[in-house]
C-alpha positions as CSV (number, residue, x, y, z in Angstrom):
1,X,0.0,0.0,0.0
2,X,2.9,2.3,0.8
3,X,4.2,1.6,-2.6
4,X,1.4,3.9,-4.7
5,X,1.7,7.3,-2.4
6,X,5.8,6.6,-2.9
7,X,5.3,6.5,-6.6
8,X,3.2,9.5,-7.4
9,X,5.6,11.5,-5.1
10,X,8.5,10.1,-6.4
11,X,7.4,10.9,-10.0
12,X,5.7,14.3,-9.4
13,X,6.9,15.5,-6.4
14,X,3.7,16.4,-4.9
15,X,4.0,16.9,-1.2
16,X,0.1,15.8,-0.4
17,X,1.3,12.0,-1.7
18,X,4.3,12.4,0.2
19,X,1.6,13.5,3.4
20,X,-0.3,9.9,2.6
21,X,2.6,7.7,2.5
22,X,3.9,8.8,5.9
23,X,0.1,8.8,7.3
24,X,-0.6,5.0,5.9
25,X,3.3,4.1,7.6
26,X,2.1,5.8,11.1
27,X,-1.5,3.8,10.5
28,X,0.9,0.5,9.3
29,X,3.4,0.4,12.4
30,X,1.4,2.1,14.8
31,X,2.2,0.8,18.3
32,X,-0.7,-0.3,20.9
33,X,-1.4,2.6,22.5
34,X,-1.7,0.7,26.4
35,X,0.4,-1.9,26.7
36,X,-0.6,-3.0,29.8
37,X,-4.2,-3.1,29.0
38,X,-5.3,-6.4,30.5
39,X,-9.2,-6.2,29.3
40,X,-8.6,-9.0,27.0
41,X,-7.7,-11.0,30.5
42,X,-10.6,-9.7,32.6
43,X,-12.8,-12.5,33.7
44,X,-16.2,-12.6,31.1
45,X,-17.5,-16.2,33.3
46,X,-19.8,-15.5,36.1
């Protein structure tokens, strides 16, 4: 996906495509943002 945005800035040099190649890498290797949420470990069994 990152590969389409790189290619219309690398052939016009358009700074908007350049804008939505770094936004799809944030969305791409975007971290969990809590770590240490344990929600998937809460007890669901009554």
């Amino acid at each position: 996906m990152i590969d389409v945005p790189w290619k219309i800035f690398s052939q016009t040099g358009n700074i908007e495509a350049y804008l939505w190649m770094k936004e799809v890498e944030s969305d791409v290797y975007q971290e969990p943002e809590d770590e240490n949420d344990h929600t998937l470990f809460e007890d669901t069994h009554f």
